[in-house]
C-alpha positions in Angstrom: 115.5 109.3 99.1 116.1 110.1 103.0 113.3 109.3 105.8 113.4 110.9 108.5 111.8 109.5 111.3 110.4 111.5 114.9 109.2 110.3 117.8 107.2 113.8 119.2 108.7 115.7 122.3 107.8 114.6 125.7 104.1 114.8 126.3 101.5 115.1 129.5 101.0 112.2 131.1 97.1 112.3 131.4 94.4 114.1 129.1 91.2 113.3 128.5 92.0 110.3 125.6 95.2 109.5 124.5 95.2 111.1 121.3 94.5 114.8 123.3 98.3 114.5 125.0 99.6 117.9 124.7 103.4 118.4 124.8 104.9 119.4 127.8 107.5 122.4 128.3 110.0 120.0 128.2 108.9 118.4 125.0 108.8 121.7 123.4 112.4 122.1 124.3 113.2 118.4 123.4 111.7 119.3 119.5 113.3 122.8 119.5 116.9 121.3 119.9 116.1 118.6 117.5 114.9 121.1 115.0 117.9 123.6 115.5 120.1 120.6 114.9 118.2 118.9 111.7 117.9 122.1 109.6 121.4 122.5 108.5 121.2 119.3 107.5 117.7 119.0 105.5 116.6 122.4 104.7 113.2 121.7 103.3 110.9 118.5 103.4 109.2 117.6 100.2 106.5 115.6 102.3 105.6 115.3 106.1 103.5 112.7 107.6 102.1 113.8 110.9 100.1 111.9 113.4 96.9 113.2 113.7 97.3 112.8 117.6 98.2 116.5 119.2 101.6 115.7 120.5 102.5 114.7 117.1 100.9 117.4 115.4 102.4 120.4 118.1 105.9 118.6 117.5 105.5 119.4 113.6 104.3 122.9 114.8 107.6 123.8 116.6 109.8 122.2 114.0 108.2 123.9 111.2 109.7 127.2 112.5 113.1 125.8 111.4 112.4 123.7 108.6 109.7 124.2 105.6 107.3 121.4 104.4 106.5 121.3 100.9 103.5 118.9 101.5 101.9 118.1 104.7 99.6 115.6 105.8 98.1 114.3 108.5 98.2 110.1 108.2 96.0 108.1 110.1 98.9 105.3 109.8 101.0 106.7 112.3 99.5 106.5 115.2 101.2 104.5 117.9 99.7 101.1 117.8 99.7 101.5 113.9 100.5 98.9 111.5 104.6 99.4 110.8 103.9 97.4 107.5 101.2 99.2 106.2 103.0 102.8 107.3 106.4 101.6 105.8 104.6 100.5 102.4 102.5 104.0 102.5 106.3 105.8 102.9 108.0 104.1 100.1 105.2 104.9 97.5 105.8 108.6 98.3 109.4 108.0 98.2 109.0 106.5 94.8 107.2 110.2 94.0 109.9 112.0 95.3 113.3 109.8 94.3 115.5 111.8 95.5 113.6 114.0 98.2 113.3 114.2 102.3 110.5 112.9 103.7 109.7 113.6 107.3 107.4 110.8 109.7 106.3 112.5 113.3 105.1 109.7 115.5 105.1 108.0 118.6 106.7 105.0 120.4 106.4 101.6 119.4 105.4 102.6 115.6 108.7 104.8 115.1 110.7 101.7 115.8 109.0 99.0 114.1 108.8 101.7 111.6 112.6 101.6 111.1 112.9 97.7 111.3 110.0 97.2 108.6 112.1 99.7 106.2 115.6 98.2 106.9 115.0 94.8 107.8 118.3 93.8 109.3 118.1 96.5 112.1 116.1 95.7 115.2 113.7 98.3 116.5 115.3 101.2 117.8 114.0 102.5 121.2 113.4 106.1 120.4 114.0 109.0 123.1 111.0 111.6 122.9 111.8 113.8 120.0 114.0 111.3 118.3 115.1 111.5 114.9 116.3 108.7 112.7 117.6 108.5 109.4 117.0 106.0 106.8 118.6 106.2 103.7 118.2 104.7 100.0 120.7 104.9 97.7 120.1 104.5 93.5 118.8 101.1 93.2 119.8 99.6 96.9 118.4 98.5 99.8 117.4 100.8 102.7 120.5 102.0 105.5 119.8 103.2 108.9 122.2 105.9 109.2 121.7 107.2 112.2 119.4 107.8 115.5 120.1 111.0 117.4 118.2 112.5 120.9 117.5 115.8 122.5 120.4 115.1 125.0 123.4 114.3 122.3 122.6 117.8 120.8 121.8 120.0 123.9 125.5 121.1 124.2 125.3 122.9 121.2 122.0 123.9 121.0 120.8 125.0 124.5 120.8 128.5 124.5 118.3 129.4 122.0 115.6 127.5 123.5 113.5 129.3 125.7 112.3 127.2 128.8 116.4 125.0 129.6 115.1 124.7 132.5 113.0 121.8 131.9 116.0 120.0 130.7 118.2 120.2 133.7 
């Protein structure tokens, strides 16, 4: 099973409650470059868990145009002062519906990282850039592996001319 974990794009600073934070043009470019470089690699997700918090769920929007979801849900455990226990227990029983499958997490800063250090227990939090992906691996009847953590601005390069708005990017 592979978990792949997002923090969503950049986001306004204000709104009227926290969980009302839309993304910003430059969030939408942070999550299109993400999503241009994740689909070769993981054509389809067999389940994604979205924060029900608009940033979160606007991320999944924009990525979704690159990459299908077979099952989507909003989760009420992934939102960012969440419980990275509780989320990291909820993942692994879906992993253990799906052995062998993708699953995708969209959600915000601190829970993405405690989220990485709950599933692999050796690896410290990760500070996640906005729209953030890491990848956490299990292998038949091993322990978890964080393979990787990649950002908007490691991909850009290759990547910046099919977004619409570079500008925002510098």
């Amino acid at each position: 099973m592979n978990i792949f974990i997002m923090r969503h794009g950049q986001a306004a600073p204000e709104a009227s409650s926290d969980a009302l934070r839309p993304l910003t043009v430059q969030g939408k470019d942070e999550t299109c470059l993400m999503a241009q470089w994740l689909a070769p690699q993981v054509p389809v997700f067999d389940r994604v868990l979205v924060s029900p918090y608009l940033r979160a769920k606007q991320t999944w929007q924009l990525l979704s145009k690159y990459i299908s979801g077979t099952q989507v849900e909003s989760c009420e455990e992934l939102t960012p002062n969440a419980d990275a226990d509780i989320a990291a227990s909820l993942l692994l029983a879906y992993g253990d519906l799906h052995p062998g499958g993708n699953l995708l997490v969209v959600s915000h800063m601190p829970v993405v990282g405690f989220l990485v250090e709950s599933l692999c227990p050796a690896t410290m939090a990760p500070i996640f850039v906005t729209a953030g992906i890491a990848k956490v691996s299990f292998g038949k009847g091993q322990g978890a592996v964080f393979d990787w953590l990649e950002g908007p601005h490691n991909v850009r390069p290759h990547y910046q001319q099919h977004c619409q708005a570079l500008g925002s990017l510098g």
